[in-house]
C-alpha positions as CSV (number, residue, x, y, z in Angstrom):
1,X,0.0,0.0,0.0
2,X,2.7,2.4,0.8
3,X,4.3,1.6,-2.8
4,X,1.1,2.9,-4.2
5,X,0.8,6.1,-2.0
6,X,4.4,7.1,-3.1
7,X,4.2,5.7,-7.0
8,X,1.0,7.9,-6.9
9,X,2.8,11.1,-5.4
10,X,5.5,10.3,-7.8
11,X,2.6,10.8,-10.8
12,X,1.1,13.2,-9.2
13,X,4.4,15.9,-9.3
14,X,5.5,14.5,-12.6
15,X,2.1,15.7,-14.0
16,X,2.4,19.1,-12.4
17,X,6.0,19.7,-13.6
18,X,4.8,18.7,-17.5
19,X,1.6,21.0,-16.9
20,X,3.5,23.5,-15.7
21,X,6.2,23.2,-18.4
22,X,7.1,26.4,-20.0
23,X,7.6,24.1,-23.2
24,X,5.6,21.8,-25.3
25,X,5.6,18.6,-24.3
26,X,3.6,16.4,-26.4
27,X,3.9,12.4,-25.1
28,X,2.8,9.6,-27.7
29,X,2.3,5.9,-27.1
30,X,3.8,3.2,-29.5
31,X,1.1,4.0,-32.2
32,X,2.3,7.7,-32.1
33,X,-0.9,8.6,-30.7
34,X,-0.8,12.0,-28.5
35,X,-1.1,10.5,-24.8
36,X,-0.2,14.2,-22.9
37,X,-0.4,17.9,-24.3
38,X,0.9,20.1,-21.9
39,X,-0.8,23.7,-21.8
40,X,2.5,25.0,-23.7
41,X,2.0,23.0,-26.3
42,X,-1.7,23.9,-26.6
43,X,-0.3,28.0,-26.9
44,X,2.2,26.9,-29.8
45,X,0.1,25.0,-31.6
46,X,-3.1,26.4,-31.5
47,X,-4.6,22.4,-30.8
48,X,-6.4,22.5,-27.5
49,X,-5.7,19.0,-25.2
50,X,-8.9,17.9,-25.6
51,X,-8.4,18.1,-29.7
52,X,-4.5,16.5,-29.7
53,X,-5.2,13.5,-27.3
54,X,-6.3,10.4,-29.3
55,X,-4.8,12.2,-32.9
56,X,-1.4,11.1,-35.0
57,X,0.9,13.2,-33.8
58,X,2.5,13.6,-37.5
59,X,-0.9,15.2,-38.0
60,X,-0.7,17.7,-35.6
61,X,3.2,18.9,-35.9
62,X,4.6,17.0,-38.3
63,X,4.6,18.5,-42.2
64,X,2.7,16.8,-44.4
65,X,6.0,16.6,-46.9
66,X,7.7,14.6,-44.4
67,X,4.9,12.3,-42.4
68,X,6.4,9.6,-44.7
69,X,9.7,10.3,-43.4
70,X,8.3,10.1,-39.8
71,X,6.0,6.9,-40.3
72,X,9.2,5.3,-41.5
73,X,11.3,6.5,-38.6
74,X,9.1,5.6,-36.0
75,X,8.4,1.8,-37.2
76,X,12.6,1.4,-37.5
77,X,12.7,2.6,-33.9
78,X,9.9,0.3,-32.6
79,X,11.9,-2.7,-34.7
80,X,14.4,-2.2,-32.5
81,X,16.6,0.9,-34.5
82,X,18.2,3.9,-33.0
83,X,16.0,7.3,-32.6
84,X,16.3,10.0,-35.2
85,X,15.1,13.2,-33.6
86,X,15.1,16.0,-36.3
87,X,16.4,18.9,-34.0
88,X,15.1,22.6,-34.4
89,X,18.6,23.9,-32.4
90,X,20.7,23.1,-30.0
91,X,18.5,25.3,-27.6
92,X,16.0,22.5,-28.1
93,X,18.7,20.0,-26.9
94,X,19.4,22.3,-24.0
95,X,15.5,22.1,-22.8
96,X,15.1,18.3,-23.2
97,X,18.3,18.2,-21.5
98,X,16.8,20.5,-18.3
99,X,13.8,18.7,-17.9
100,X,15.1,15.5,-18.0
101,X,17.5,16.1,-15.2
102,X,14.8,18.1,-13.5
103,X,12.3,15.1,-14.0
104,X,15.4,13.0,-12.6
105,X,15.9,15.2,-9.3
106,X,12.5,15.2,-8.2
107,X,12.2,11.3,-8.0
108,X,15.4,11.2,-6.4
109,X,14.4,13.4,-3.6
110,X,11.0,11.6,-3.4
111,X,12.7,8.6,-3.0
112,X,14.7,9.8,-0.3
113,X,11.4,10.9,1.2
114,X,10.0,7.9,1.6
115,X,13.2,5.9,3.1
């Protein structure tokens, strides 16, 4: 039971960190369907959560000139390939890169919490 109370706690702040994101984060499952819209991403794209969740997410960001290229890049990753992220800027980098070790502090001191 205490498992649950602090896997839940964990959910609960990693869910207020991606809402409270100052940048998109869009989350998709295997299928590329859009499981999480973050209200940043909502702003950029004009989409509202309730219209992204459930879509392609090649349909919502990705041009229509290269949702080939994207189809074909996805399938070779769930086959078992290496990820090819097409990156905007190294600024982009930098942000993944922040959150990611942001995500990674918070369930390190919630873990700490709970021993």
């Amino acid at each position: 039971m205490q498992e649950d109370d602090a896997r839940n706690v964990q959910e609960a702040i990693l869910a207020s960190v991606v809402r409270s994101s100052l940048d998109c984060v869009i989350v998709t499952d295997e299928a590329g369907l859009v499981v999480e819209f973050n209200p940043a991403a909502e702003e950029t794209s004009g989409y509202s959560r309730a219209e992204a969740v459930g879509r392609q997410i090649s349909e919502l960001i990705v041009p229509p000139h290269l949702r080939k290229a994207h189809a074909d890049g996805l399938a070779a990753y769930l086959a078992g390939g290496v990820p090819l992220v097409a990156r905007a800027s190294h600024r982009a980098d930098c942000h993944a890169n922040t959150l990611v070790s942001l995500l990674q502090r918070v369930l390190a001191n919630i873990e700490a919490l709970e021993q």
